[in-house]
Every structure is written in structure tokens, then in C-alpha cells.
C-alpha positions in Angstrom: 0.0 0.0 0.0 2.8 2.6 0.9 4.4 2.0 -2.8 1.7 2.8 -4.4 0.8 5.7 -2.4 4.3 6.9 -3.4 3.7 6.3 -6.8 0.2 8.2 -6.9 1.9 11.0 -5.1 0.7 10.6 -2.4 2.5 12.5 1.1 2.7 11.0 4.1 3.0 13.0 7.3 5.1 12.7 10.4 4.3 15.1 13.5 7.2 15.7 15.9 5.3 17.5 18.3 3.6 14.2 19.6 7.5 12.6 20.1 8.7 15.6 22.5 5.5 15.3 24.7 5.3 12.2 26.0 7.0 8.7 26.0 4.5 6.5 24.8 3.9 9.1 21.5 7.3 9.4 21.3 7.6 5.3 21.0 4.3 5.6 18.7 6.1 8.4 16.1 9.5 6.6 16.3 7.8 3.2 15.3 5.8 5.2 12.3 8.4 6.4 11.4 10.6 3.5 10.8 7.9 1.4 9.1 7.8 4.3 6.6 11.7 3.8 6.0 11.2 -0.4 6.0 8.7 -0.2 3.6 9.2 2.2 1.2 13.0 4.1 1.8 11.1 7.4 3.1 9.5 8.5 -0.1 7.4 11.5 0.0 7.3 11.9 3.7 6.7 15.0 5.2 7.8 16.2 8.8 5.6 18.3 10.8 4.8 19.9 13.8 1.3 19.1 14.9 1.7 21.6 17.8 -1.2 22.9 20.0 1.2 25.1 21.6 3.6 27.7 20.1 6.3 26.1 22.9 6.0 23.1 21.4 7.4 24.7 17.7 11.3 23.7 16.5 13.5 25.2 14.3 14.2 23.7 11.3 18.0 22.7 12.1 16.0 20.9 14.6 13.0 19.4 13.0 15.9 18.0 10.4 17.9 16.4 13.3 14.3 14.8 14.7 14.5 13.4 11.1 17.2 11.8 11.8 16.0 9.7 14.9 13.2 9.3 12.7 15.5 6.9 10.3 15.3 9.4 7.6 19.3 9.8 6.0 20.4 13.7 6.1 19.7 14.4 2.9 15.7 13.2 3.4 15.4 14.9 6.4 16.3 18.2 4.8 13.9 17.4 2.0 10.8 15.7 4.6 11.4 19.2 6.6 11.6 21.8 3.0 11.4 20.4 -0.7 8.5 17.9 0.0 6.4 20.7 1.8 7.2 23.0 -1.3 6.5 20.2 -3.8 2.6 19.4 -2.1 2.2 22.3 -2.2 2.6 23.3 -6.2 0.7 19.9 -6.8 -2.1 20.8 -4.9 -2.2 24.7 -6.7 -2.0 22.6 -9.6 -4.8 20.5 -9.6 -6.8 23.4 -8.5 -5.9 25.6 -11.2 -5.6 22.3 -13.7 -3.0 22.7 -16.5 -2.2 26.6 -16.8 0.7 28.2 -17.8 0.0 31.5 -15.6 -2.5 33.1 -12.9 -3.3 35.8 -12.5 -4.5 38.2 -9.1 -6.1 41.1 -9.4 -5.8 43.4 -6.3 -8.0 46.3 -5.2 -5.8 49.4 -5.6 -7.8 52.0 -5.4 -7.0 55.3 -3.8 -8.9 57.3 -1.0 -8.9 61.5 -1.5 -6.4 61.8 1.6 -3.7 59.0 -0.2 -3.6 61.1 -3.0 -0.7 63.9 -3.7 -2.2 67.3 -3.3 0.1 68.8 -6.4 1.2 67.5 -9.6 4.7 67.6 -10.7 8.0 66.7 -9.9 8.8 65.9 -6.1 11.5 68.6 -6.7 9.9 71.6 -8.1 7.1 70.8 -4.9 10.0 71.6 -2.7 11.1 75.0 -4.4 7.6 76.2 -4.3 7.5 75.1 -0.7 11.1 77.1 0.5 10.0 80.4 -1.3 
């Protein structure tokens, strides 16, 4: 089931926040973990906070070496902690958008009275006027 998960790009998550709270999630993430490196090398795995509090939060120098007891080599732990994130991420834009080659936003930019310049011209020739 995990291979072809990978192979219909599919992203598999592991939180970190459950490991630091408590032994028994810590044993529970750790085990995850591992079967997600036993079964299919740590394909498309993603690593996560899952934090209900803000002091639960890591740094990413640290989420990467929590991928590491994890099972996840260095160079998968940098990519489950940044490129895999990136990569759902423009998947998902893309299947919402379907095959495009450009977006486009359109922002409200009007001005109110009080945002606008009260004199036309140069900046300059506003501050000659001004010093005579």
C-alpha cells in the first residue's frame, strides 16, 4: 500500500510534536516512522509539527535532526522538513488551477482622497515652491 501511495503521489506525514511530549507518542512516532523507511525508503514523507502550543514549535536545524532519529538519512530529512512541503504544495495549486501556464491576481488598488498627492509635478519643483 505505501508503494503505491508513493507512486500516486501521495505525502505521508510525520508530526514531531507528539514525540517531545510524551514517551509513549514518542515510541508511537519513532515506530511510524521506521515502518515508513522499511517499507518504502522514506518516499514523499513529510515532517511536521502538529503543535497545539507555540512552545512546542522547533526550528528547522532541529525538525531536520528529529528526522534523523526518525531513520530518515540527512539528505531526506532536509527534503521531509523543505522540498517535499514546497513540492505538495505546487501539486495541490496545480490540480486546483488544472493545467495553466499563468495566474493571475487582481488586487484592489484604489485610492482614497487623503492617499492622494495634493500637487502634480515633480517631487523637486514641490519643494522650491514650498522654500519660497
Amino acid at each position: 500500500m505505501y508503494g503505491l501511495g508513493v507512486s500516486h503521489n501521495v505525502y505521508f506525514e510525520i508530526p514531531y510534536a507528539p514525540a517531545i511530549l510524551n514517551a509513549t507518542s514518542r515510541k508511537n512516532t519513532i515506530q511510524m516512522a521506521h515502518l515508513y523507511h522499511t517499507f518504502g525508503k522514506s518516499k514523499n514523507v513529510i515532517i511536521s509539527s502538529k503543535a497545539l502550543n507555540h512552545f512546542h514549535l522547533r526550528g528547522p536545524y532541529d525538525v531536520m535532526n528529529l528526522g534523523l532519529l526518525f531513520g530518515l538519512s540527512e539528505e531526506q530529512s532536509k527534503n521531509a522538513a523543505t522540498n517535499n512541503c514546497r513540492t505538495l504544495l505546487i501539486r495541490a495549486q496545480g490540480r486546483k488551477f488544472g493545467k495553466t501556464s499563468m495566474t493571475m491576481e487582481i488586487h484592489d488598488l484604489r485610492l482614497d482622497e487623503s492617499q492622494l498627492p495634493e500637487e502634480e509635478g515633480p517631487s523637486i519643483k514641490r519643494l522650491r515652491v514650498d522654500n519660497t
